[in-house]
N, C-alpha and C positions, 0 to 999 in steps of 0.2 A: 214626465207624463203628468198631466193634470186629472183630477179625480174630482167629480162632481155628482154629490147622492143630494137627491131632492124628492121631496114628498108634495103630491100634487093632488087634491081634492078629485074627485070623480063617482058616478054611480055608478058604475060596473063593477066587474072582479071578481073576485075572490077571497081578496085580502082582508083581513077579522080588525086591524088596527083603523077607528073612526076619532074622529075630531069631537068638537066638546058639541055640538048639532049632529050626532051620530052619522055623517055622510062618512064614507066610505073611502080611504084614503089610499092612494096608488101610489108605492115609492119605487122612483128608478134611479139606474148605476148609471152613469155615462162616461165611462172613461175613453179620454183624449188623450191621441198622441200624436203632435203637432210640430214643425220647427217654422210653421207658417207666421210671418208678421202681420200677414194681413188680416187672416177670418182669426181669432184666435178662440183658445178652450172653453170661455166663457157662452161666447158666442153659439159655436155649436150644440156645447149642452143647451143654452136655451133656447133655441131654436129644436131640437129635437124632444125636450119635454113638451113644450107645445104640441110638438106635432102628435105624439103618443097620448096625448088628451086628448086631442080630437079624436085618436081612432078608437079609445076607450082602451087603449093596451094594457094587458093586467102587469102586477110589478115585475121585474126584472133588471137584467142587465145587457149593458151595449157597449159595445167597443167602436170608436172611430178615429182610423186611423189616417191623416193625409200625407201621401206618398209620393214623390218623386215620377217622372214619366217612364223613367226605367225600372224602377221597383214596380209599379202599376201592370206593365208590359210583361216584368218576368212570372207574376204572379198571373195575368190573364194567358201568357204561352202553357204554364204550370196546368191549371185547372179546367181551359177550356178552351186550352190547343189552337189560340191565336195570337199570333207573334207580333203583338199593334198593344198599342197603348190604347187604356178607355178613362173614361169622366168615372164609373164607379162602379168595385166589385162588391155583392154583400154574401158572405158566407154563413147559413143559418148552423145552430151548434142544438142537437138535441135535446130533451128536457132530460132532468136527471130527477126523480122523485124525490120526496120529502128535501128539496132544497128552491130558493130562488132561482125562475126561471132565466140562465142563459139564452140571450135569442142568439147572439151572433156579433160579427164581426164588419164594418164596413170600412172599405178602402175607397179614400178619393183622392184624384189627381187633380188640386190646383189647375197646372199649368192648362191641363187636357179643359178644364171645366172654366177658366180666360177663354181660349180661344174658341169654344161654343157661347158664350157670353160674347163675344164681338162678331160672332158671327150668325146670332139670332139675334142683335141688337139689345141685349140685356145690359144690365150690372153685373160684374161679376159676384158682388153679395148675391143680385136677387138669383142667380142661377146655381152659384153656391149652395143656397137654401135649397131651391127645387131641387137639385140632384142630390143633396142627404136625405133629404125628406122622403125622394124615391127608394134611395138607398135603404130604408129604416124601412119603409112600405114592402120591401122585399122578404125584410127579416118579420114582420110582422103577418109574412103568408099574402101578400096582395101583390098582385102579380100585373102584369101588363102583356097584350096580342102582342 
């Protein structure tokens, strides 16, 4: 597992630690767990601190995990009692007080998230992205009809 803490400038938050221009500094966890050769840990984290700077996400921690269509499947049979494989679960995890906020957990399936990628005409990078980004938008409380 790959482990990526970065600290990213921002004017929101909460957080009391500011840079040497007293802005406001947001630091997030990203830990990856991957056996993927293609998008790989680096990747992800950055692609996903990006994203939490635009939403203004105060600091915390993420987990993202890319999974097999069967691990994917047994965990959507698990939790929401449909026995199909998906592009991406995201599990949000409570706050717990006076500690850094855990958001959650996301699960992506590779293979599931190729074949929406050739079949909306994408990259599978550029749909890779879209579907963590969604994923991370989930745990971040933004939801979609």
């Amino acid at each position: 597992m790959s482990t990526k803490k970065s600290t990213i400038p921002t004017g929101n938050g909460s957080e009391s630690k500011t840079d040497s221009n007293g802005v406001k500094l947001m630091t997030y966890q990203i830990f990856v767990k991957t056996r993927s050769k293609v998008i790989l840990p680096d990747h992800i984290s950055g692609v996903a601190k990006k994203h939490l700077k635009l939403r203004n996400a105060q600091s915390g921690v993420f987990e993202v995990e890319v999974v097999s269509q069967d691990r994917i499947r047994r965990i959507n049979k698990e939790f929401r009692s449909l026995d199909k494989p998906t592009d991406v679960l995201s599990f949000p995890v409570a706050e717990f007080p006076g500690r850094e906020k855990l958001y959650g957990t996301i699960f992506l399936c590779s293979d599931i998230i190729k074949l929406n990628a050739k079949e909306s005409g994408k990259t599978f990078k550029a749909e890779f992205d879209f579907i963590l980004t969604h994923g991370l938008d989930h745990l971040l409380g933004i939801h979609h009809k």
